[in-house]
N, C-alpha and C positions, 0 to 999 in steps of 0.2 A: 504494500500500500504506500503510496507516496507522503514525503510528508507535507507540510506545509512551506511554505517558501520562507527560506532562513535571511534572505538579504531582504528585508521589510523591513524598517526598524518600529520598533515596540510601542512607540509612540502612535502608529498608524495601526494597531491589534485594537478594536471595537472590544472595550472592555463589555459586564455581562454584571446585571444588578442595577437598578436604579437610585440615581443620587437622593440621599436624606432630606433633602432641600434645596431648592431655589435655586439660589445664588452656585452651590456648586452642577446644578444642569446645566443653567445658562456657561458656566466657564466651558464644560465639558462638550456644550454644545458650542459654542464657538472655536474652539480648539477644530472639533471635527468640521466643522463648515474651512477652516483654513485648510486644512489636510486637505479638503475633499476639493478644492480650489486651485491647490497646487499640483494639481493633474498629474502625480509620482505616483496613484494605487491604483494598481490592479482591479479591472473592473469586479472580480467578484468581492475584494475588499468593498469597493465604490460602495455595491449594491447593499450587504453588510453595514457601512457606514450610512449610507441614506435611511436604513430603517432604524439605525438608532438614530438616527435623528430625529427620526418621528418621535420614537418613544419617548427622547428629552423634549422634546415641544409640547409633548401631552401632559408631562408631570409639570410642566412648566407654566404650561396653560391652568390645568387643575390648582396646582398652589395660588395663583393669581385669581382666580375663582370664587375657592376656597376665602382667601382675605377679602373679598368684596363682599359676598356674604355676610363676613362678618362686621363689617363695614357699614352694611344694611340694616344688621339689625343693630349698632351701635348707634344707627341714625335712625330709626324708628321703622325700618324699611324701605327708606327714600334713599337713595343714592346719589346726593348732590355732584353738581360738575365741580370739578378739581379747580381753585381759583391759585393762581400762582403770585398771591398776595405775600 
């Protein structure tokens, strides 16, 4: 059986787990949007990488969510617009 290709470097291996929070998906996910930009990976890495990206946009998306909620209901359910006072 073959193995996997040794000259990648490890930086480009689509780790496997999603991040505890926030701030480290978005890192995580920008990291992979660079890699995935720098057209050096192999397309089945590519493909690999694209779908965790999805995955960190989801948790990404969801935490952000998540705090609006609770946003809502710290405002009575209203959601006022952000004033940058």
């Amino acid at each position: 059986m073959p193995k996997a290709s040794s000259n990648v470097p490890a930086a480009a291996q689509v780790p496997t787990g999603l991040p505890a929070n926030y701030e480290a998906a978005m890192q995580e996910l920008e990291q992979l949007v660079a890699q995935m930009e720098a057209g050096d990976m192999p397309l089945d890495q590519l493909l690999a990488a694209y779908k965790r990206g999805a995955e960190l946009l989801r948790v990404c998306r969801d935490k952000l969510e998540a705090v609006e909620d609770q946003i809502k209901v710290l405002d009575k359910d209203v959601l006022k617009p952000w004033s940058s006072v």
